[in-house]
Chimera marker file (.cmm) of the C-alpha trace (Angstrom):
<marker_set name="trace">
<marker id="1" x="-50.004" y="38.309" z="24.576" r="1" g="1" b="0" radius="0.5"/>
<marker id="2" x="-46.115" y="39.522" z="23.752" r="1" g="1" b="0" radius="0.5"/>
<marker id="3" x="-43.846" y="36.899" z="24.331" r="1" g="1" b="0" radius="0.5"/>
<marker id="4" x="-40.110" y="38.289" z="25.512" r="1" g="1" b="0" radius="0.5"/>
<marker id="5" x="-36.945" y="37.389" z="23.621" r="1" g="1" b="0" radius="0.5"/>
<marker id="6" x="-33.968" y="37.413" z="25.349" r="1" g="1" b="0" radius="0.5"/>
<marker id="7" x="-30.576" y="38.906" z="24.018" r="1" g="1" b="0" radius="0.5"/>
<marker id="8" x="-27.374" y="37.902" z="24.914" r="1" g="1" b="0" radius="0.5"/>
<marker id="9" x="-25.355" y="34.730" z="25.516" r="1" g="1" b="0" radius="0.5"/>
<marker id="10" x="-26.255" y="32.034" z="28.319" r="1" g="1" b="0" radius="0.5"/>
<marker id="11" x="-23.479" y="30.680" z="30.590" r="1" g="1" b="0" radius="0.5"/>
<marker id="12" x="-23.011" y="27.088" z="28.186" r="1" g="1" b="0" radius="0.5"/>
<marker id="13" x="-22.326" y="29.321" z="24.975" r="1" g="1" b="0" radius="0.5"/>
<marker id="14" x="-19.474" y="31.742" z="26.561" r="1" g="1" b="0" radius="0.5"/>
<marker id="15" x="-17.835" y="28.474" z="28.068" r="1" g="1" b="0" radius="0.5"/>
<marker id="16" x="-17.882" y="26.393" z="24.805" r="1" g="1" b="0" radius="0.5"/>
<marker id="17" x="-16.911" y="29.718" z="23.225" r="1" g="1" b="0" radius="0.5"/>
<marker id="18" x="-13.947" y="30.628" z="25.532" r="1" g="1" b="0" radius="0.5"/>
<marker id="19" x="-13.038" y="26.418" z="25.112" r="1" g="1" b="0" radius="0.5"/>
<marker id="20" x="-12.895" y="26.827" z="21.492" r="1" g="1" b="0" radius="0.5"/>
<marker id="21" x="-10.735" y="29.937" z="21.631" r="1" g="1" b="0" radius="0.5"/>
<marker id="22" x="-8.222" y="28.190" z="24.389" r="1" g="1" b="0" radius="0.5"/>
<marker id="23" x="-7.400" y="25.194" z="22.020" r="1" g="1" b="0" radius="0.5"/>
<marker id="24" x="-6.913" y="27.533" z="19.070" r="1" g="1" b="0" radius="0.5"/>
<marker id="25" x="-4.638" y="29.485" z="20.984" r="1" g="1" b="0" radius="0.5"/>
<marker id="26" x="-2.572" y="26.556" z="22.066" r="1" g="1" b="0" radius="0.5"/>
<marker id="27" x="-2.597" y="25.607" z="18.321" r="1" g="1" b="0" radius="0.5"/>
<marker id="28" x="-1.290" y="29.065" z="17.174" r="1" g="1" b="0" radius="0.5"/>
<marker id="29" x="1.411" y="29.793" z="19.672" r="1" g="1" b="0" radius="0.5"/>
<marker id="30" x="3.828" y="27.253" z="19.255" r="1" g="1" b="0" radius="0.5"/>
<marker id="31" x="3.774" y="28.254" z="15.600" r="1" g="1" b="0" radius="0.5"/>
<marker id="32" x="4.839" y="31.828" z="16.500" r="1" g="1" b="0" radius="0.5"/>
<marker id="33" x="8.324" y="30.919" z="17.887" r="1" g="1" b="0" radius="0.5"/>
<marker id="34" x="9.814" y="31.052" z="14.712" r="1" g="1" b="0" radius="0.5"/>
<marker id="35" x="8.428" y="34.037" z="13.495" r="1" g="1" b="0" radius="0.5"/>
<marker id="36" x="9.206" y="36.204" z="17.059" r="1" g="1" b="0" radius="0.5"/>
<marker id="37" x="12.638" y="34.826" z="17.091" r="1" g="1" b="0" radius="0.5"/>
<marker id="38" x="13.282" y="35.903" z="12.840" r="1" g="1" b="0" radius="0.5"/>
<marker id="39" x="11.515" y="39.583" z="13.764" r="1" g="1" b="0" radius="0.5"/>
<marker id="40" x="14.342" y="39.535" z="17.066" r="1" g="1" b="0" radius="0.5"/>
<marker id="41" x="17.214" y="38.841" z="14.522" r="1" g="1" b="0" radius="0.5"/>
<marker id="42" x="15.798" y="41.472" z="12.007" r="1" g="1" b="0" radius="0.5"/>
<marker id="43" x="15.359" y="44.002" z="14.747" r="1" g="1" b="0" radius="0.5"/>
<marker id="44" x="19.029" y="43.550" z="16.389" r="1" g="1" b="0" radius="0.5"/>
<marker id="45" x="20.153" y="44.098" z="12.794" r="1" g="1" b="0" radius="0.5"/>
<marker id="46" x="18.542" y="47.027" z="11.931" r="1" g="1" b="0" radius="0.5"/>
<marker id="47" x="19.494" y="48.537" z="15.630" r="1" g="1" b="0" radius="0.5"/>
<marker id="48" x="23.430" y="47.984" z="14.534" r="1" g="1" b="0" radius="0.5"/>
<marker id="49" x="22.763" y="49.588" z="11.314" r="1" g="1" b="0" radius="0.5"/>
<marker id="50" x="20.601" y="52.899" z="12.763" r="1" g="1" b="0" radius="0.5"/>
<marker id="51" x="23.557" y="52.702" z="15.255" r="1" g="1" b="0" radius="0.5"/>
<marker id="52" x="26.628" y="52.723" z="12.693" r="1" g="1" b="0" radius="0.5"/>
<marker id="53" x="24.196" y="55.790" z="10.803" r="1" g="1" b="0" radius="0.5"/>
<marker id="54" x="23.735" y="57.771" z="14.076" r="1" g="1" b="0" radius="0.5"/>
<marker id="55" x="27.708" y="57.769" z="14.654" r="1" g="1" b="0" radius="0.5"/>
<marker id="56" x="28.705" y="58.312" z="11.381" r="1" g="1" b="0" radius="0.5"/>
<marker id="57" x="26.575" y="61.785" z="11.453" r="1" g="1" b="0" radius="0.5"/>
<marker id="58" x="27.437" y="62.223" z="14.616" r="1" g="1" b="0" radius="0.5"/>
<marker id="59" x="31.293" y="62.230" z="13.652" r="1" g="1" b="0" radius="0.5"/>
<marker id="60" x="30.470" y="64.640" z="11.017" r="1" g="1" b="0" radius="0.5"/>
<marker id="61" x="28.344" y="66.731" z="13.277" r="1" g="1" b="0" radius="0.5"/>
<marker id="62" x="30.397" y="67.389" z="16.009" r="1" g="1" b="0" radius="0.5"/>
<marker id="63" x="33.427" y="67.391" z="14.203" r="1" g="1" b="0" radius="0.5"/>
<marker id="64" x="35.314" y="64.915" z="16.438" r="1" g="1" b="0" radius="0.5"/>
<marker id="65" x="35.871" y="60.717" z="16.633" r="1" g="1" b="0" radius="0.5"/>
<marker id="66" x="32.999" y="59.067" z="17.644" r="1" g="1" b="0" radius="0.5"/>
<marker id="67" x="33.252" y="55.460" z="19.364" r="1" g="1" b="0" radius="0.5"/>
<marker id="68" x="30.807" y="52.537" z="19.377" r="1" g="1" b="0" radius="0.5"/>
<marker id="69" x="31.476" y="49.704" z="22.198" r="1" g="1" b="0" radius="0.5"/>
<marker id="70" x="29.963" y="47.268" z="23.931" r="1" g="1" b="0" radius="0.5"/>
<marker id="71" x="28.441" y="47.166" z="27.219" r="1" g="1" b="0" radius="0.5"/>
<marker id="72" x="30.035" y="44.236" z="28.547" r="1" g="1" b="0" radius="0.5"/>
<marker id="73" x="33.917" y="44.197" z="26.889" r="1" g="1" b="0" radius="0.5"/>
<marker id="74" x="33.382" y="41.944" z="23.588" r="1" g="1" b="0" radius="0.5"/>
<marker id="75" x="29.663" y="40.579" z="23.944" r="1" g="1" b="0" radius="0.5"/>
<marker id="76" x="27.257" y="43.090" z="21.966" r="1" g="1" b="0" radius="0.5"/>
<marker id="77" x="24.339" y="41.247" z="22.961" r="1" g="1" b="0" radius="0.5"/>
<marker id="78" x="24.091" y="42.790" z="26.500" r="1" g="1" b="0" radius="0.5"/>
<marker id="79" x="23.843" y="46.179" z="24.352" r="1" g="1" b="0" radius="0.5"/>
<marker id="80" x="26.510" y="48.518" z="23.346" r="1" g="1" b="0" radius="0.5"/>
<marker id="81" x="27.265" y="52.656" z="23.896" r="1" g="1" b="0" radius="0.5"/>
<marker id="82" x="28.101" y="55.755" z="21.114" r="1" g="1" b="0" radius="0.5"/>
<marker id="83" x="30.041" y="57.872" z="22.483" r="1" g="1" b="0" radius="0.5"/>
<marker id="84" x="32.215" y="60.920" z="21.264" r="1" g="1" b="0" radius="0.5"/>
<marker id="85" x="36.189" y="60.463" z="22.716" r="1" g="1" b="0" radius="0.5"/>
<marker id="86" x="37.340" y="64.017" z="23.340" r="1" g="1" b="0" radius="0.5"/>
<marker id="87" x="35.478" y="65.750" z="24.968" r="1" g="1" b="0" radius="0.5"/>
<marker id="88" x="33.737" y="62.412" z="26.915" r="1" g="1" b="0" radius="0.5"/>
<marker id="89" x="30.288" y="62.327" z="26.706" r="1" g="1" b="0" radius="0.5"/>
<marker id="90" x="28.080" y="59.216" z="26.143" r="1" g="1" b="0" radius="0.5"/>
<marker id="91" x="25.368" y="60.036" z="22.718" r="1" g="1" b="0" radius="0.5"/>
<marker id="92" x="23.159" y="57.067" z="22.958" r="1" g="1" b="0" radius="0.5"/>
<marker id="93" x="22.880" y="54.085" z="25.172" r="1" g="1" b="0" radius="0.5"/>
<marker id="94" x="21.521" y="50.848" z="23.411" r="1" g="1" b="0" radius="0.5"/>
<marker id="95" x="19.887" y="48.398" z="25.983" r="1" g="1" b="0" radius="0.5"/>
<marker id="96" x="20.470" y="44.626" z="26.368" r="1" g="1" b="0" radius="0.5"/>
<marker id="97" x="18.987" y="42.172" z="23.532" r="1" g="1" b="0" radius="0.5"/>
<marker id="98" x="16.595" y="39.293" z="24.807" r="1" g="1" b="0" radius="0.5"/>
<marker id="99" x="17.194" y="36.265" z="23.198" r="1" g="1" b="0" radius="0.5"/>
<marker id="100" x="19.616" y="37.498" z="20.475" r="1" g="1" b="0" radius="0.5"/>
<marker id="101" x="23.741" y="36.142" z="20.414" r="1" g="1" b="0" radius="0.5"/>
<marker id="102" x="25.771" y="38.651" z="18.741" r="1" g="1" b="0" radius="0.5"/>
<marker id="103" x="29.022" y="37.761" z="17.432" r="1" g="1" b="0" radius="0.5"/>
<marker id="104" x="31.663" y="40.597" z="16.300" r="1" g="1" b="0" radius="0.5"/>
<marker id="105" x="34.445" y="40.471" z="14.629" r="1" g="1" b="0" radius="0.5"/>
<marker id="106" x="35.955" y="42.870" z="16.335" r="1" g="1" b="0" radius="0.5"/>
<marker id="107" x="35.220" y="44.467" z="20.607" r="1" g="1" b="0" radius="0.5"/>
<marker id="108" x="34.364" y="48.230" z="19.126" r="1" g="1" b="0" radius="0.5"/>
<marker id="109" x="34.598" y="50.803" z="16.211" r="1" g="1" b="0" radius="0.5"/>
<marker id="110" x="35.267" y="54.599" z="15.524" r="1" g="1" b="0" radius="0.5"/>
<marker id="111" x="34.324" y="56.770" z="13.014" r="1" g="1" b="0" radius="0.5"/>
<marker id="112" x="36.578" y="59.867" z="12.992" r="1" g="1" b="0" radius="0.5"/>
<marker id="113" x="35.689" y="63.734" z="11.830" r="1" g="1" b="0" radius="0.5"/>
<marker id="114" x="35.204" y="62.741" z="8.269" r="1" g="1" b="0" radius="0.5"/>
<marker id="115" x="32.706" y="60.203" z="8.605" r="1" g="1" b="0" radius="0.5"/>
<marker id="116" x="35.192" y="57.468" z="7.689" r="1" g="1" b="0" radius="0.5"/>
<marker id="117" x="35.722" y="54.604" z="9.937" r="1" g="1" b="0" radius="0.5"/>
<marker id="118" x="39.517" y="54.255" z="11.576" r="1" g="1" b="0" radius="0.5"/>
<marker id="119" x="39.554" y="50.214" z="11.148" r="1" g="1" b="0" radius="0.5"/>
<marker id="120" x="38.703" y="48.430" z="7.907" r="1" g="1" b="0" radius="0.5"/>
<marker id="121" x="35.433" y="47.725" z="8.920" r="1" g="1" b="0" radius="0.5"/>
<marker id="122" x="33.281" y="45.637" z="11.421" r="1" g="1" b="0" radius="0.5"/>
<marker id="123" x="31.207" y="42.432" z="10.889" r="1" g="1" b="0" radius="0.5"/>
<marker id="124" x="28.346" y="40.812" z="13.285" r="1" g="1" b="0" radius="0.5"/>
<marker id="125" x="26.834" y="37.780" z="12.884" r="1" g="1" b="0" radius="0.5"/>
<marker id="126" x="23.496" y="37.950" z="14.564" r="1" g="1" b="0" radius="0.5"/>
<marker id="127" x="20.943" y="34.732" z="15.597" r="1" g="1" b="0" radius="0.5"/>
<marker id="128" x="18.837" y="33.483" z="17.645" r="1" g="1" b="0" radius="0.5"/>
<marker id="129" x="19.769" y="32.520" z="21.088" r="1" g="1" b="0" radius="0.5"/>
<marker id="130" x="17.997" y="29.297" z="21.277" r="1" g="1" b="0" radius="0.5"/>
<marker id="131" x="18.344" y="27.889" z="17.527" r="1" g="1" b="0" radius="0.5"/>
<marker id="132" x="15.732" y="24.896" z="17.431" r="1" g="1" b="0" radius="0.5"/>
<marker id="133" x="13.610" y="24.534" z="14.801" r="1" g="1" b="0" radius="0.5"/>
<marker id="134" x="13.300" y="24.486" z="10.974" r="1" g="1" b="0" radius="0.5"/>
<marker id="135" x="16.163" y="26.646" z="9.088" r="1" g="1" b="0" radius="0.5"/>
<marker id="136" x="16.324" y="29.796" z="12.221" r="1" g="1" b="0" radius="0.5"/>
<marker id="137" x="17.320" y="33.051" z="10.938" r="1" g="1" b="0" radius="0.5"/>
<marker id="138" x="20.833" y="34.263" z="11.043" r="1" g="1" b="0" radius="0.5"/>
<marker id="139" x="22.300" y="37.382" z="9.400" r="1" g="1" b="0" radius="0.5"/>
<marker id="140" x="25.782" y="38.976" z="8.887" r="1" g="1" b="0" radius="0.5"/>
<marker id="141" x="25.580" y="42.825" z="9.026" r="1" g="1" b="0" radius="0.5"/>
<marker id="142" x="28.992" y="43.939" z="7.891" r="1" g="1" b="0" radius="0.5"/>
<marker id="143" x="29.727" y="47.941" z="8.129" r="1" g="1" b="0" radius="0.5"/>
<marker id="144" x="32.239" y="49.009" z="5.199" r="1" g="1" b="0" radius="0.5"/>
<marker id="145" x="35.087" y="51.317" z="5.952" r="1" g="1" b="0" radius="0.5"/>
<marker id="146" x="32.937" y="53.954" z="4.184" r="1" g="1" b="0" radius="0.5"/>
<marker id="147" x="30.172" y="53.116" z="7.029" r="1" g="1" b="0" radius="0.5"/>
<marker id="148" x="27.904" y="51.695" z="4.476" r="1" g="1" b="0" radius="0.5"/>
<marker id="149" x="26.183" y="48.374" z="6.150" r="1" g="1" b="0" radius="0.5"/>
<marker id="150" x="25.044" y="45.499" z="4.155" r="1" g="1" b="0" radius="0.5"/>
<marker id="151" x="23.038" y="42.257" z="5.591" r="1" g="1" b="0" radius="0.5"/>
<marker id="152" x="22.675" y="38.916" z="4.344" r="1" g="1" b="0" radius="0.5"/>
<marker id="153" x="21.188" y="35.853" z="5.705" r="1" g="1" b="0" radius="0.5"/>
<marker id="154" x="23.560" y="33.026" z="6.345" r="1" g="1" b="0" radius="0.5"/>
<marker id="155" x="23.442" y="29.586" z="7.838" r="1" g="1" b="0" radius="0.5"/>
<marker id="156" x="23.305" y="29.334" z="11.829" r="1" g="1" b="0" radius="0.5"/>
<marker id="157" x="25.844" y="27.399" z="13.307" r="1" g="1" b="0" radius="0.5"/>
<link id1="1" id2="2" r="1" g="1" b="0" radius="0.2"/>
<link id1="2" id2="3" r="1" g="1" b="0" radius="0.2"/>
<link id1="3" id2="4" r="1" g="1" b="0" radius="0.2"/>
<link id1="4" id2="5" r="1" g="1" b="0" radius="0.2"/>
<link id1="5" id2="6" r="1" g="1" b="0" radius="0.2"/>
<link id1="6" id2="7" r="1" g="1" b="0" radius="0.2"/>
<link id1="7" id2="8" r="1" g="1" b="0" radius="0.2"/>
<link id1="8" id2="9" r="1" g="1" b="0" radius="0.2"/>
<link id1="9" id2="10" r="1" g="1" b="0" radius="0.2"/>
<link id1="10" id2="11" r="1" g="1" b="0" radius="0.2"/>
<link id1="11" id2="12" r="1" g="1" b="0" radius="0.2"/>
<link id1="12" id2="13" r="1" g="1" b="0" radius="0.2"/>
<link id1="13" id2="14" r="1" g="1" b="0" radius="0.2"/>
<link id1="14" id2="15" r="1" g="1" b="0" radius="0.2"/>
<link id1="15" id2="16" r="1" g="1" b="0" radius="0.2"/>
<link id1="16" id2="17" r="1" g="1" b="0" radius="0.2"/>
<link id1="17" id2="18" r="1" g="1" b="0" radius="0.2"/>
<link id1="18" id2="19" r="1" g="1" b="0" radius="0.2"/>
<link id1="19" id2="20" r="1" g="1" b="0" radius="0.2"/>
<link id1="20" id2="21" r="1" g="1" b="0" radius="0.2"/>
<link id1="21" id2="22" r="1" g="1" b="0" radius="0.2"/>
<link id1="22" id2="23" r="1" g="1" b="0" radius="0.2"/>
<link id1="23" id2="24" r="1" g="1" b="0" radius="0.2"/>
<link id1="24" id2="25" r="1" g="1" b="0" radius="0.2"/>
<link id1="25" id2="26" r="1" g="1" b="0" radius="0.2"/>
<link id1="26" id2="27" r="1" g="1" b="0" radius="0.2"/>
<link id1="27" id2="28" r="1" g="1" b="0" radius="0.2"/>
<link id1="28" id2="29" r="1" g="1" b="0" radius="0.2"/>
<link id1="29" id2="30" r="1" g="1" b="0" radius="0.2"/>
<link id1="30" id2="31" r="1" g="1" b="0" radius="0.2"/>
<link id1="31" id2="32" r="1" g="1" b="0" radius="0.2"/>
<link id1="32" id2="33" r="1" g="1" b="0" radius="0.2"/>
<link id1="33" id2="34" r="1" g="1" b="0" radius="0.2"/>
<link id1="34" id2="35" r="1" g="1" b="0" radius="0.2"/>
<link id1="35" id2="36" r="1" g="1" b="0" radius="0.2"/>
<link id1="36" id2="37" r="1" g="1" b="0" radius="0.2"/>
<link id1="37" id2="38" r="1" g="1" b="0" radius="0.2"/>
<link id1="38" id2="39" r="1" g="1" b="0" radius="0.2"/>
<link id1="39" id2="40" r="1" g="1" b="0" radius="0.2"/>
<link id1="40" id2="41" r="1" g="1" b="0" radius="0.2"/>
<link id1="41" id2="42" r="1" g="1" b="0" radius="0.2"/>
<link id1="42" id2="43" r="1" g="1" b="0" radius="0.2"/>
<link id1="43" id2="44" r="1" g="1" b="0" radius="0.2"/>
<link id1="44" id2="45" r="1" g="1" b="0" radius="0.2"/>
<link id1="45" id2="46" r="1" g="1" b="0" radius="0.2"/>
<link id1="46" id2="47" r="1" g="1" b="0" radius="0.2"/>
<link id1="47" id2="48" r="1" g="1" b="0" radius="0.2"/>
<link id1="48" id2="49" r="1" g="1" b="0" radius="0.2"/>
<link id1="49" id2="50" r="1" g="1" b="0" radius="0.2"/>
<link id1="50" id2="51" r="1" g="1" b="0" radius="0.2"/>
<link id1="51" id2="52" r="1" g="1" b="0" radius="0.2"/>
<link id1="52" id2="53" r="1" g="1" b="0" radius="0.2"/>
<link id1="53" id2="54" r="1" g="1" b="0" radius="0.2"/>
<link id1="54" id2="55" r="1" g="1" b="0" radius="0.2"/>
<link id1="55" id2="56" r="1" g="1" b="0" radius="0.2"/>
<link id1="56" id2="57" r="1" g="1" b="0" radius="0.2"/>
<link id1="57" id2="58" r="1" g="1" b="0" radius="0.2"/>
<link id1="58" id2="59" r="1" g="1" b="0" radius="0.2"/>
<link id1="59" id2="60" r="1" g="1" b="0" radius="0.2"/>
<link id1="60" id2="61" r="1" g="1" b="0" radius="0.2"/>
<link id1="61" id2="62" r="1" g="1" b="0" radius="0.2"/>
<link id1="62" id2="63" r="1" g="1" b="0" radius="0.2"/>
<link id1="63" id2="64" r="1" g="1" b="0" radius="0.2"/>
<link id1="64" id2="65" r="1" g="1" b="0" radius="0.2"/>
<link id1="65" id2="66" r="1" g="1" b="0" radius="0.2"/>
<link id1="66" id2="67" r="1" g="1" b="0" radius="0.2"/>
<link id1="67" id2="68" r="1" g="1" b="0" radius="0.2"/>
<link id1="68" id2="69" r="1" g="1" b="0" radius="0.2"/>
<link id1="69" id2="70" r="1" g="1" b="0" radius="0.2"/>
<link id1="70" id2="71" r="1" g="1" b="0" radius="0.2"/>
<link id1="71" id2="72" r="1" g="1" b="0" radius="0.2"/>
<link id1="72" id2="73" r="1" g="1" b="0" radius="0.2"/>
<link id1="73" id2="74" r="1" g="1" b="0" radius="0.2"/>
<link id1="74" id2="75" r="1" g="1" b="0" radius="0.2"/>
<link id1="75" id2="76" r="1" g="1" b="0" radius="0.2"/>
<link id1="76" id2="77" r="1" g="1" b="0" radius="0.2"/>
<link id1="77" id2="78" r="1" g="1" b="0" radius="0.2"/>
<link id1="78" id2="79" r="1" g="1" b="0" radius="0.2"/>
<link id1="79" id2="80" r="1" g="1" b="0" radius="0.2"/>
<link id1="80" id2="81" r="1" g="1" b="0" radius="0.2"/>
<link id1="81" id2="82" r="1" g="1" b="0" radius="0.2"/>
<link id1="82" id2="83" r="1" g="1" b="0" radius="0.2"/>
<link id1="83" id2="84" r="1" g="1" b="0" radius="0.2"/>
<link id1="84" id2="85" r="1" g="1" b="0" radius="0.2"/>
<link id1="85" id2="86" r="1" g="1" b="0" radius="0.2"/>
<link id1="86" id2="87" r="1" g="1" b="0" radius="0.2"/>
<link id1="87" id2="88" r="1" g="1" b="0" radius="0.2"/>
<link id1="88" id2="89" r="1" g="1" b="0" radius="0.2"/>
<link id1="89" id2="90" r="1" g="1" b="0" radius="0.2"/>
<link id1="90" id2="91" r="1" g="1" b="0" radius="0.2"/>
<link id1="91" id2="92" r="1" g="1" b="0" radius="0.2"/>
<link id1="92" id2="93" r="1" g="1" b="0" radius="0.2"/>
<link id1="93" id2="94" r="1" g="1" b="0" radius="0.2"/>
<link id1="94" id2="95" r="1" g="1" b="0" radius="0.2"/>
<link id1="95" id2="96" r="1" g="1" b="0" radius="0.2"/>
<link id1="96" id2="97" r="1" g="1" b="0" radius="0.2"/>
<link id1="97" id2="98" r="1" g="1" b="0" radius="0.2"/>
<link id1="98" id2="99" r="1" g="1" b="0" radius="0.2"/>
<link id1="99" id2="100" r="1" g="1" b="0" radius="0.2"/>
<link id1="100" id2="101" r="1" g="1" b="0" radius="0.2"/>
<link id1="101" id2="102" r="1" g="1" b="0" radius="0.2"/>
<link id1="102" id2="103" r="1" g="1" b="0" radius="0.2"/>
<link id1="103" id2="104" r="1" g="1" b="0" radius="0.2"/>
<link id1="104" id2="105" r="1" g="1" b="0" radius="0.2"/>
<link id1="105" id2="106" r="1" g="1" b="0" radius="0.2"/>
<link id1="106" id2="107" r="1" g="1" b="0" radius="0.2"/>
<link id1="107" id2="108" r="1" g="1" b="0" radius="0.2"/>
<link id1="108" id2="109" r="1" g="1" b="0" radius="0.2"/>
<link id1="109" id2="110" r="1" g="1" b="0" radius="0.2"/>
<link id1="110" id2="111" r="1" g="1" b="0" radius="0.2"/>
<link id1="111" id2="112" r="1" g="1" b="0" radius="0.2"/>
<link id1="112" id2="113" r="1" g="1" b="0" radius="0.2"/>
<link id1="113" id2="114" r="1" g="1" b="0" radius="0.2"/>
<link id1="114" id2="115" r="1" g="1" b="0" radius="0.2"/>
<link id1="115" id2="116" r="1" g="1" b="0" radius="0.2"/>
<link id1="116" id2="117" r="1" g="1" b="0" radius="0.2"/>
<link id1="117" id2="118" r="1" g="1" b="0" radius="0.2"/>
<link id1="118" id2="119" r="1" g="1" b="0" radius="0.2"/>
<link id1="119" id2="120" r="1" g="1" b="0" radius="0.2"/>
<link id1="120" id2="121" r="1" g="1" b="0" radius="0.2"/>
<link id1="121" id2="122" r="1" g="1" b="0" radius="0.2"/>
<link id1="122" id2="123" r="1" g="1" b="0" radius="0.2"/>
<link id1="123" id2="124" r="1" g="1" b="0" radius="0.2"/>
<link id1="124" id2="125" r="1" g="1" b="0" radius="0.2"/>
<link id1="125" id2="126" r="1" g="1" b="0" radius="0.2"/>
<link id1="126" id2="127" r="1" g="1" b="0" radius="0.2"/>
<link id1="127" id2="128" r="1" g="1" b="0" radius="0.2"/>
<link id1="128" id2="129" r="1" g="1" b="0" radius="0.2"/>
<link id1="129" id2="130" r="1" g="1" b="0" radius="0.2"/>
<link id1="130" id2="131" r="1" g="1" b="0" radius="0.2"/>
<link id1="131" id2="132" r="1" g="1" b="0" radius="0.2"/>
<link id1="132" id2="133" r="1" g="1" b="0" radius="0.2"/>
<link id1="133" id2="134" r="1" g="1" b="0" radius="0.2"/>
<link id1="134" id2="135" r="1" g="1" b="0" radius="0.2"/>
<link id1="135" id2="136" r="1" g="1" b="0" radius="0.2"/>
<link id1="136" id2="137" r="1" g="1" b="0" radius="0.2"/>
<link id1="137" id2="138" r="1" g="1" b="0" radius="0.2"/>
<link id1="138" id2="139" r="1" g="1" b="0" radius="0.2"/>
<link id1="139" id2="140" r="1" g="1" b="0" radius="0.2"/>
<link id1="140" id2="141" r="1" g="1" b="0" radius="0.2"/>
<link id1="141" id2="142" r="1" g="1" b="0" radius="0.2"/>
<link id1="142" id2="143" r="1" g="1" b="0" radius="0.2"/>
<link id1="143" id2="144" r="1" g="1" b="0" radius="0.2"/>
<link id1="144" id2="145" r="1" g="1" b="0" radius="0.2"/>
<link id1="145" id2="146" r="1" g="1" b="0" radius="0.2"/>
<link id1="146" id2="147" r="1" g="1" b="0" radius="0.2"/>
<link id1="147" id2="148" r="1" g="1" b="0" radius="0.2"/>
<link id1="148" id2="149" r="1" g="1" b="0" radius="0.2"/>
<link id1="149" id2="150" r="1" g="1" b="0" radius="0.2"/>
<link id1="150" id2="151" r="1" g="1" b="0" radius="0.2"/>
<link id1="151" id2="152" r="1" g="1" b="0" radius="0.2"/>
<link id1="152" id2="153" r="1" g="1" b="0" radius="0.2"/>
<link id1="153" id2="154" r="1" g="1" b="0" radius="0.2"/>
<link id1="154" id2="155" r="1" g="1" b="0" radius="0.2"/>
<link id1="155" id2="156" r="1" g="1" b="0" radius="0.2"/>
<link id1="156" id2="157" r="1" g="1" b="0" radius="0.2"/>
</marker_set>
């Protein structure tokens, strides 16, 4: 007489399984928030800085003043434009940053044929957009007249 095992899961174990996995989930993901909104602030930063690289080369490159300016007059959060002055023609577009406040010191910057920047230089403070929480991360990219940027994390206000 063979007697038949069965193999697979009843109905009781993939509900107390899938119950399990719901309460862990609601544990984990209110413990993300801090971590998304840290890897926003890093990303935002490291978009300026490819940014400030990609029109300092393009400068050289092309052999003519390239500009970098916001979308939306002074607020760099809704994304910002490189574009070469003479003869007009846009080189990269960056889109609008979810959840991120940028803060610039100044509405736009130029790099001329040399690579060089035409101002003194350019500083953003970067953070989160809603800053609740323990210690949120804020950082202060700051772009040297030679186009060399440097970031540091600083206290949000």
């Amino acid at each position: 007489m063979r007697t038949s095992r069965s193999h697979g899961f009843t109905l009781i174990e993939m509900l107390v399984t899938l119950a399990v996995f719901a309460v862990l989930l609601m544990i984990a993901i209110p413990s993300m928030r801090p971590f998304l909104q840290s890897q926003g602030v890093k990303n935002a930063s490291m978009d300026i800085s490819s940014t400030v690289a990609l029109a300092r080369s393009e400068a050289i490159k092309r052999n003519a003043t390239v500009d970098v300016t916001a979308n939306n007059a002074t607020d760099w959060s809704q994304g910002w434009v490189v574009s070469q002055t003479t003869p007009a023609s846009t080189i990269r577009k960056q889109a609008a940053l979810g959840n991120i406040v940028i803060t610039p010191s100044s509405g736009s910057f130029s790099f001329d044929s040399n690579g060089r920047m035409t101002t003194t230089g350019s500083t953003f403070t970067i953070s989160p957009l809603d800053k609740t929480g323990s210690q949120p991360l804020c950082l202060t990219v700051t772009v040297g007249a030679t186009g060399r940027v440097e970031s540091t994390k600083v206290t949000c206000t």
